[in-house]
Backbone as CSV, one residue per row, in Angstrom:
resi,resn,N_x,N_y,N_z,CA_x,CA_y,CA_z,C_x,C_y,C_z
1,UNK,-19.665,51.346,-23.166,-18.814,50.889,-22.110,-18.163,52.082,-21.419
2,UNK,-17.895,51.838,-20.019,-17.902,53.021,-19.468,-16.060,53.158,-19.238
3,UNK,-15.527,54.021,-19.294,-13.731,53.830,-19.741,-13.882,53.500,-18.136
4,UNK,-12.366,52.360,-18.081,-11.270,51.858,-17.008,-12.333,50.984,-16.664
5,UNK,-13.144,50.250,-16.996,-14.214,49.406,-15.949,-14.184,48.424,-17.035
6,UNK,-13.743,47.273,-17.090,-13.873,45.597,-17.333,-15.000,45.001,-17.097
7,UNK,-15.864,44.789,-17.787,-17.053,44.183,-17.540,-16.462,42.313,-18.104
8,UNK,-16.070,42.527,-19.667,-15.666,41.149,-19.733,-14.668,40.560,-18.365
9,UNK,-13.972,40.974,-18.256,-12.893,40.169,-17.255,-13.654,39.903,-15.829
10,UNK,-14.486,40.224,-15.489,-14.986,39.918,-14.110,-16.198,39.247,-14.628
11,UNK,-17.276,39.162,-15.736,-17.813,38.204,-15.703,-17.173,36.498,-16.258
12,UNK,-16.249,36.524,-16.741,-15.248,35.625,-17.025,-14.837,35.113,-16.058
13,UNK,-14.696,35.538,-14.869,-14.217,35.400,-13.474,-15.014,34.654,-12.885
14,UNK,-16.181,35.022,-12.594,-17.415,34.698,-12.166,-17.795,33.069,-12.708
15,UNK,-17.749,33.247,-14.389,-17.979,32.087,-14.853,-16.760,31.139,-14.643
16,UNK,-15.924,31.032,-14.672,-14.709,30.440,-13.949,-15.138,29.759,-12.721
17,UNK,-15.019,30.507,-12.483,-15.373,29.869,-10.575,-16.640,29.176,-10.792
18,UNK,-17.632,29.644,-11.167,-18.674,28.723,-10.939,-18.706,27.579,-11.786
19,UNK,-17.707,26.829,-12.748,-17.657,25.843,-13.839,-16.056,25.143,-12.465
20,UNK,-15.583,25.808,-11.717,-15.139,25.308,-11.636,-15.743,24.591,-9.717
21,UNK,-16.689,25.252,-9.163,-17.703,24.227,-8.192,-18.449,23.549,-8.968
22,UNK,-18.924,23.608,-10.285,-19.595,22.600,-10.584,-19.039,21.098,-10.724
23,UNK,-17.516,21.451,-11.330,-16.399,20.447,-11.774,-16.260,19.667,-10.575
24,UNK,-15.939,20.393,-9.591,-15.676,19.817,-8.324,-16.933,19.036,-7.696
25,UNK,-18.434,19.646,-7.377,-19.191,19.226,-7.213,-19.684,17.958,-7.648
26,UNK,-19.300,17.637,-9.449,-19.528,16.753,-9.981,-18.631,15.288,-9.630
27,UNK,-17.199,15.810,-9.359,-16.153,14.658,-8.944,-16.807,14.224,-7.431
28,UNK,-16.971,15.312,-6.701,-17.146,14.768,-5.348,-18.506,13.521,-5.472
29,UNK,-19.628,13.890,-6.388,-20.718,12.935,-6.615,-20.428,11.631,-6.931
30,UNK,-19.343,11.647,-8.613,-18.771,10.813,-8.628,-17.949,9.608,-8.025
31,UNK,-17.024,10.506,-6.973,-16.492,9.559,-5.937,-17.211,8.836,-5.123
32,UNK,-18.578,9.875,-4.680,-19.536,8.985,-3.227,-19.725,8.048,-4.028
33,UNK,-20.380,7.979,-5.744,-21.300,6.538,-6.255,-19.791,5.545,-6.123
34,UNK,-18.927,5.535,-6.457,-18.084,4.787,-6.725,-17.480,4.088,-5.788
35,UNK,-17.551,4.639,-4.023,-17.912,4.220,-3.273,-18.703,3.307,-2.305
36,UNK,-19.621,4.097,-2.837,-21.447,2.856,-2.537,-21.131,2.405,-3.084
37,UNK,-20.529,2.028,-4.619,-20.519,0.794,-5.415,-19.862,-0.095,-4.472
38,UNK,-18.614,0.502,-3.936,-17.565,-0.786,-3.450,-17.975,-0.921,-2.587
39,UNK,-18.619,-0.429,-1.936,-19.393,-0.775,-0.143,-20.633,-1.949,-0.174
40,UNK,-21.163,-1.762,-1.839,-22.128,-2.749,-2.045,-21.551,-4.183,-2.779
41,UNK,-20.438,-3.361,-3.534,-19.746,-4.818,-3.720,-19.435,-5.798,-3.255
42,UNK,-18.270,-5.016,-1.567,-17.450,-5.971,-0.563,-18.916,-6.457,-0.101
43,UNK,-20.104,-6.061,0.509,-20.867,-6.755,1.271,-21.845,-7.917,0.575
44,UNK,-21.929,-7.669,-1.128,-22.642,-9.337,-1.308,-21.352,-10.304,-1.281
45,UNK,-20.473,-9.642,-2.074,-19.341,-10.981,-1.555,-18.452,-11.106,-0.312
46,UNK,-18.900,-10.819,0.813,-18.461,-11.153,2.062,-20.011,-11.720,2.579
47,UNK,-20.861,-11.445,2.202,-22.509,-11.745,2.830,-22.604,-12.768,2.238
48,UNK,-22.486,-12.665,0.900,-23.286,-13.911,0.173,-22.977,-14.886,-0.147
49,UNK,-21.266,-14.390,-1.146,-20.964,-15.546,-1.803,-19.780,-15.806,-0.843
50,UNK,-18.851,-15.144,0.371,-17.745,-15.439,0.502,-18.323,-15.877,2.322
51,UNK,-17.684,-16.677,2.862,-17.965,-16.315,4.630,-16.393,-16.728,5.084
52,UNK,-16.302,-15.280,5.660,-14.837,-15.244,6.513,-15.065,-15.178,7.906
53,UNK,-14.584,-16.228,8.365,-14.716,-16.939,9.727,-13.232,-17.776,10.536
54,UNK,-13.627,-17.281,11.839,-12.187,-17.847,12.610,-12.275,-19.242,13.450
55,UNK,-11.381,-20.090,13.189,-11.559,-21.493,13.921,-11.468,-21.708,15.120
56,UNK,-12.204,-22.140,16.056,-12.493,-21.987,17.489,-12.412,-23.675,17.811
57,UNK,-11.506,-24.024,18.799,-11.338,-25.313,19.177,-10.374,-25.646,17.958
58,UNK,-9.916,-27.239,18.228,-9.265,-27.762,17.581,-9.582,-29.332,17.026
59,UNK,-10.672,-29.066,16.720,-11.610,-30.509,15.852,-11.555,-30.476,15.105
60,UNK,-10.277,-30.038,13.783,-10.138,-30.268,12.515,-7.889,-30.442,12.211
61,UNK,-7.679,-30.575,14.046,-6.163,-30.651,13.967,-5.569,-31.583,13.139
62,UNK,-4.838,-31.743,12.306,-3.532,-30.146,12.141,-4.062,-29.394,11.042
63,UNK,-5.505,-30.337,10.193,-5.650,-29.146,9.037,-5.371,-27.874,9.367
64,UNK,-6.472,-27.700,10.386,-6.790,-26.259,11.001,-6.784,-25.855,12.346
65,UNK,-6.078,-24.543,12.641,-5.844,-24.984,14.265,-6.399,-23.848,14.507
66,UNK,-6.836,-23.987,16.214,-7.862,-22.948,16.999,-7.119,-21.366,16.961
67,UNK,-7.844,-20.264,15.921,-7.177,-19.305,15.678,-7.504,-19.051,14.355
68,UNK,-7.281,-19.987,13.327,-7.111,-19.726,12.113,-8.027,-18.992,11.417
69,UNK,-7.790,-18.291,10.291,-8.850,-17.283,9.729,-9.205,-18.283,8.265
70,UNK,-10.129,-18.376,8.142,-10.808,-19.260,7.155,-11.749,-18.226,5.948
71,UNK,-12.015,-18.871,4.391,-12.732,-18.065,3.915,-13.267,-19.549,3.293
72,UNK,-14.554,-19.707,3.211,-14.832,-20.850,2.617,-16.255,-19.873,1.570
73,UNK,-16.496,-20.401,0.380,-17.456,-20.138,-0.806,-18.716,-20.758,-0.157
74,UNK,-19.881,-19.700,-0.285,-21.241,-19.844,-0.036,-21.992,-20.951,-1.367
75,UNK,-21.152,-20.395,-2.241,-22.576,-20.986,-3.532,-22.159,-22.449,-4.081
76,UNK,-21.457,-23.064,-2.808,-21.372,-24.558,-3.585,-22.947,-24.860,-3.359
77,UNK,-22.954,-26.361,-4.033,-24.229,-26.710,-4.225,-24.059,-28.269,-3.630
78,UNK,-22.466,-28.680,-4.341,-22.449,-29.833,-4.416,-21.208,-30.053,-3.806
79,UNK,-21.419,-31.363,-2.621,-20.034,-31.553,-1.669,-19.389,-32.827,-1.975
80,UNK,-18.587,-33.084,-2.415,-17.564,-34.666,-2.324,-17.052,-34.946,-0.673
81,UNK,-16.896,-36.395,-1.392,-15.924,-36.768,0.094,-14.237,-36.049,0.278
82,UNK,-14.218,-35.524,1.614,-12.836,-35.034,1.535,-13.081,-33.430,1.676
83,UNK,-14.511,-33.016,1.099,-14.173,-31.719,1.044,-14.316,-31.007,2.585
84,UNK,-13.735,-29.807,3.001,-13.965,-29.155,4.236,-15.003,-28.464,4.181
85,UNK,-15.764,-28.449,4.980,-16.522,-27.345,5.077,-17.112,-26.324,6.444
86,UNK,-17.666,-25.585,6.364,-17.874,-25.279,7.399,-19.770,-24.955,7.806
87,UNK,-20.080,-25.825,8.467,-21.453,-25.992,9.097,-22.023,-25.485,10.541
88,UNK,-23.339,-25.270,10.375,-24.166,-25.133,11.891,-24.378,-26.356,12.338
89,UNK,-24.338,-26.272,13.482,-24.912,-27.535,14.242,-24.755,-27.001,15.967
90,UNK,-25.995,-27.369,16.534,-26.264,-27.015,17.745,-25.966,-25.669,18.121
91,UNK,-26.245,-24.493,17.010,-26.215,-23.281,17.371,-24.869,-22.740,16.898
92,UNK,-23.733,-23.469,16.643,-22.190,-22.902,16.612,-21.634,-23.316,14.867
93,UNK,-20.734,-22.674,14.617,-20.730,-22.676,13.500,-19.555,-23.488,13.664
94,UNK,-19.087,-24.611,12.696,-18.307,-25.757,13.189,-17.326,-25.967,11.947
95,UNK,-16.343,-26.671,11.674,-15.919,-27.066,10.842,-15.422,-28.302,10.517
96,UNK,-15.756,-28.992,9.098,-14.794,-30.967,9.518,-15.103,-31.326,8.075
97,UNK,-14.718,-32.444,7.555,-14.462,-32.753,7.020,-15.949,-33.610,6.136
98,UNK,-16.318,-33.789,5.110,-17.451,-34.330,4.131,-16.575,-36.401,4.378
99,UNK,-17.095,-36.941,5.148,-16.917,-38.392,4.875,-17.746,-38.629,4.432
100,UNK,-19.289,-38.621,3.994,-20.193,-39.599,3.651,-21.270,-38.505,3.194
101,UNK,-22.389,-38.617,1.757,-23.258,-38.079,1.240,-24.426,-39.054,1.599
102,UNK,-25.532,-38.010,0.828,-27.253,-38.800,1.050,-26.868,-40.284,0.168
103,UNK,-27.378,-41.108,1.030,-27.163,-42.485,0.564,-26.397,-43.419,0.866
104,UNK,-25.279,-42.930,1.219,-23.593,-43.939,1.520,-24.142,-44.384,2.691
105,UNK,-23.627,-45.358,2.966,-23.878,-46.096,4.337,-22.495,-46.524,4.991
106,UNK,-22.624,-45.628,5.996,-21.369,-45.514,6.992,-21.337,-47.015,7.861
107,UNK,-19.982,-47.101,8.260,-19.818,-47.786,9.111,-18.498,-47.698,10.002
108,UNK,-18.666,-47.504,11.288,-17.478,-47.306,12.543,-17.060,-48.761,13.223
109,UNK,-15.854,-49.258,12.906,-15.463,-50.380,13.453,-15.018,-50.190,14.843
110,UNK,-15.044,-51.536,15.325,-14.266,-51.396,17.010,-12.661,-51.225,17.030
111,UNK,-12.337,-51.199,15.806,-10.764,-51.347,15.344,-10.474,-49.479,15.195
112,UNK,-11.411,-48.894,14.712,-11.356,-47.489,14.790,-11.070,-46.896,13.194
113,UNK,-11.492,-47.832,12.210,-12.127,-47.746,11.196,-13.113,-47.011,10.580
114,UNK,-12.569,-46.337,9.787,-14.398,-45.641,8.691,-14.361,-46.374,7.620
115,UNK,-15.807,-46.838,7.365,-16.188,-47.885,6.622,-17.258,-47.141,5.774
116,UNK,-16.876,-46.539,4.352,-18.245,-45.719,3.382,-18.388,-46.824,2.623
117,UNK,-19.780,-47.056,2.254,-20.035,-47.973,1.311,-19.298,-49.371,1.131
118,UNK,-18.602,-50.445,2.297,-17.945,-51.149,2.376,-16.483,-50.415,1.689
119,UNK,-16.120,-49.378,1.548,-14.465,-49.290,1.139,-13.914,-48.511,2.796
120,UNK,-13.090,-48.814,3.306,-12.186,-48.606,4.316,-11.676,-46.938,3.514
121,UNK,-12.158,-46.163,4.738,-11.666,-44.531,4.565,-10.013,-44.541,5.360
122,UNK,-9.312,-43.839,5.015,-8.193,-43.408,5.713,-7.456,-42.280,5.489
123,UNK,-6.867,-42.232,4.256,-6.190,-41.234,3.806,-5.122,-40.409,4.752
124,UNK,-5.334,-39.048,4.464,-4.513,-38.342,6.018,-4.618,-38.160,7.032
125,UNK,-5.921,-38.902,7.501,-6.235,-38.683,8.928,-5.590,-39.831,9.587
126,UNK,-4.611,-38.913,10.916,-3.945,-39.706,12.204,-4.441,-40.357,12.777
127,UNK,-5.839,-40.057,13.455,-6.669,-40.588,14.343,-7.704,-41.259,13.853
128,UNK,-7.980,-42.590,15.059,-8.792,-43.386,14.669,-10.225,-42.427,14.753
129,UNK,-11.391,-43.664,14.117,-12.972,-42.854,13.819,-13.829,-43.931,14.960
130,UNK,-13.496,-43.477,16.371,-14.958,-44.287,17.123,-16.161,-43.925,17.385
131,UNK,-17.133,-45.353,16.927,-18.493,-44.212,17.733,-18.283,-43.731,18.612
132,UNK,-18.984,-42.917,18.997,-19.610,-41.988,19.895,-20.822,-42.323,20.935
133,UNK,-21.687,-41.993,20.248,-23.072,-42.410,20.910,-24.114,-42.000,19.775
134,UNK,-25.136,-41.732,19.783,-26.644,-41.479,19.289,-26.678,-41.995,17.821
135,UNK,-25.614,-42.708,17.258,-25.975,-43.150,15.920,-25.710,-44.649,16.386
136,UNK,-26.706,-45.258,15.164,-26.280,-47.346,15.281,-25.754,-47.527,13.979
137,UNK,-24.797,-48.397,13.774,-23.841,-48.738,12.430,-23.979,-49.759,12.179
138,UNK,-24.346,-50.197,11.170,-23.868,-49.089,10.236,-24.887,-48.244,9.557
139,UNK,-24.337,-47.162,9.205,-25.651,-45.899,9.240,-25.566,-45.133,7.803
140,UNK,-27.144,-45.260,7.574,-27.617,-44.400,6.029,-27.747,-43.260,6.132
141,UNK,-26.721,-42.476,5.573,-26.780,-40.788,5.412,-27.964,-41.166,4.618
142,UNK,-28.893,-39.668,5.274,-30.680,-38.978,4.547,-30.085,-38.509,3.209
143,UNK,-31.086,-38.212,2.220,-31.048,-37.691,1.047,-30.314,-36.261,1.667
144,UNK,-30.325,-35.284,0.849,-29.818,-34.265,0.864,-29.312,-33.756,2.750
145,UNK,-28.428,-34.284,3.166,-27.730,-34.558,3.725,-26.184,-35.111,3.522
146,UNK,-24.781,-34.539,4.897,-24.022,-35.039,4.496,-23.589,-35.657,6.265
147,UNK,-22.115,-36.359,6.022,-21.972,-36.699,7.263,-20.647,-35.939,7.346
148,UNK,-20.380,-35.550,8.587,-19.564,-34.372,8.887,-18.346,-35.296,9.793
149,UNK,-17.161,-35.401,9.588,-16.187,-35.480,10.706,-15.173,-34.597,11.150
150,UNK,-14.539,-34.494,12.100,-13.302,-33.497,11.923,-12.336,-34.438,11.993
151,UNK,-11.077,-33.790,12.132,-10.050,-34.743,11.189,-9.228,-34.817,12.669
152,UNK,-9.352,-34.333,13.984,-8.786,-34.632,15.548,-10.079,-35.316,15.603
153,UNK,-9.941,-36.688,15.306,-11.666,-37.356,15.498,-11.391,-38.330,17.204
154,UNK,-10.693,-37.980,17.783,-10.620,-38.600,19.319,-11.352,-37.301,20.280
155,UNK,-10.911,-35.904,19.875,-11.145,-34.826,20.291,-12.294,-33.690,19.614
156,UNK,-13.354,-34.475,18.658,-14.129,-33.149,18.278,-15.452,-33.740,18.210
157,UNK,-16.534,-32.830,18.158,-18.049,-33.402,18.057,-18.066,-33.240,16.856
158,UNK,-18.850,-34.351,16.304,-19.081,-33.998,14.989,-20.557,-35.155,14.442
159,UNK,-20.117,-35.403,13.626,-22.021,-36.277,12.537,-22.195,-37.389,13.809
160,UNK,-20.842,-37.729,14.539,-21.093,-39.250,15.173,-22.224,-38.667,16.250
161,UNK,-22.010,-37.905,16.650,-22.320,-36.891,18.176,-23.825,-36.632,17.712
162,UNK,-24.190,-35.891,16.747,-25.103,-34.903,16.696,-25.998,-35.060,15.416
163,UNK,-25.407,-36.541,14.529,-25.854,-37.150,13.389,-25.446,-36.079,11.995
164,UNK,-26.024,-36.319,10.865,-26.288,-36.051,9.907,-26.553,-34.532,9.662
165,UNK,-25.950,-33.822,8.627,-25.739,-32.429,8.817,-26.604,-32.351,7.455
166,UNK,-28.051,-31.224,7.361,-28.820,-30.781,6.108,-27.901,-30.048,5.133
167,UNK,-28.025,-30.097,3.892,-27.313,-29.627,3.042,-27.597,-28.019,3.331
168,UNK,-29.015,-27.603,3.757,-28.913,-26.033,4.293,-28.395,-25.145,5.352
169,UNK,-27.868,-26.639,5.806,-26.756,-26.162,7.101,-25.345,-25.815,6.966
170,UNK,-25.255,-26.221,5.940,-24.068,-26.321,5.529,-23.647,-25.067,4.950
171,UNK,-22.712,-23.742,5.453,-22.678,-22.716,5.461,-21.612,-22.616,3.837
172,UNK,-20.759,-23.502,3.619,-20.020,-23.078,2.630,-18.320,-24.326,2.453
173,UNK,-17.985,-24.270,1.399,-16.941,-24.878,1.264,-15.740,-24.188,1.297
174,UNK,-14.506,-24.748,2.469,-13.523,-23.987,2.897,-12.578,-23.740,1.334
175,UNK,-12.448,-22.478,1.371,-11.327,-22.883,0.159,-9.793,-22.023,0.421
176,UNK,-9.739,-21.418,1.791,-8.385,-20.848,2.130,-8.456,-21.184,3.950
177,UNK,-7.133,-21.335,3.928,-6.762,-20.822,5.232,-5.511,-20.428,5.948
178,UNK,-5.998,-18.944,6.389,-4.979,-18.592,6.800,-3.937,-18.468,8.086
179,UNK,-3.217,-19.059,8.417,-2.441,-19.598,9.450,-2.591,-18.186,10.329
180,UNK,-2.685,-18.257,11.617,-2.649,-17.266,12.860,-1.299,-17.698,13.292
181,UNK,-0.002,-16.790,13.230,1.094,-16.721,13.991,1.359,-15.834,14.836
182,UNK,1.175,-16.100,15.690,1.094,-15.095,17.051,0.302,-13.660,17.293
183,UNK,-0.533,-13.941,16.738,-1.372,-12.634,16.645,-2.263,-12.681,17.686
C-alpha cells in the first residue's frame, strides 16, 4: 500500500453509492407494480363489477332526480320486484324500477292501477300506472326478461312504451345514490 492513499475508503464509497441506486432503483420498480396493480384494480371494478353513472331526466322522481350520481352492481344475476335498476333500451342507458319478471302477467287498469299476477301493486309510488301504447293487457313478461317502470310513471318511457327489457340488457342493480346539490 502506497502511504497517504486510501484505497479501502473510496472503494467503500463507491460500493455505497451503488447499493444505494440499486435500493432506490428497486423501490422506484416496486412503486410502478403497485401502481399498475391499483390502476388494474380500480378498472375491473369500475368496468366490470361496479357501473357509475349519472341520472338524466326525471323518470324515476323523487327516488332519483335528473343529476344524481348512481353506482349500481354489474354481477347481479337475479332481479325481484321493487328492485332499481339501471338498463339499455333504445340506445340510452335508463333507469326504473323491476315491477314484473319472466312469467308474471301484468295488468294496467283504466283506474291507473298495476295489476302483477292478479295482486294490486302500489307501495310508494305517487303516480298512477297508464297504458301507454304498443303493449295489450293484460301482458306476459318473456322468460328471461323483466318489466321495467319508473316510479314518475305519468312522465317517463319505460316497459309500457318500449315493452319488456332482456335480462342482458339489464346493465346492473342500483345500490347507491348520490344526491347532486348544486354542483
Amino acid at each position: 500500500m502506497r502511504r497517504g492513499v486510501k484505497t479501502d475508503g473510496c472503494i467503500g464509497d463507491v460500493i455505497a453509492r451503488r447499493r444505494m441506486r440499486l435500493a432506490t432503483r428497486q423501490e422506484c420498480v416496486a412503486l410502478l407494480l403497485r401502481l399498475a396493480a391499483a390502476i388494474v384494480t380500480g378498472y375491473l371494478l369500475l368496468a366490470q363489477v361496479f357501473l357509475v353513472a349519472q341520472v338524466s331526466g326525471m323518470g324515476m322522481f323523487p327516488s332519483m332526480k335528473d343529476g344524481d350520481l348512481v353506482i349500481a352492481f354489474r354481477l347481479q344475476q337475479i332481479y325481484t320486484k321493487d328492485d332499481v335498476v339501471a338498463y339499455r333500451a333504445e340506445g340510452a342507458l335508463r333507469f326504473g324500477r323491476v315491477a314484473a319478471r319472466g312469467g308474471d302477467v301484468v295488468t294496467l287498469g283504466e283506474s291507473g292501477a298495476l295489476v302483477v299476477n292478479g295482486a294490486v301493486q302500489g307501495g310508494d309510488i305517487l303516480y298512477p300506472t297508464y297504458a301507454v301504447g304498443g303493449l295489450e293487457y293484460p301482458y306476459r313478461v318473456p322468460d328471461v326478461h323483466v318489466f321495467v317502470l319508473g316510479d314518475f310513471r305519468t312522465q317517463t318511457q319505460d316497459s309500457r312504451e318500449f315493452g319488456p327489457v332482456p335480462l342482458p340488457d339489464v346493465a346492473g342493480k342500483v345500490i347507491t345514490i348520490l344526491r347532486r346539490r348544486g354542483l
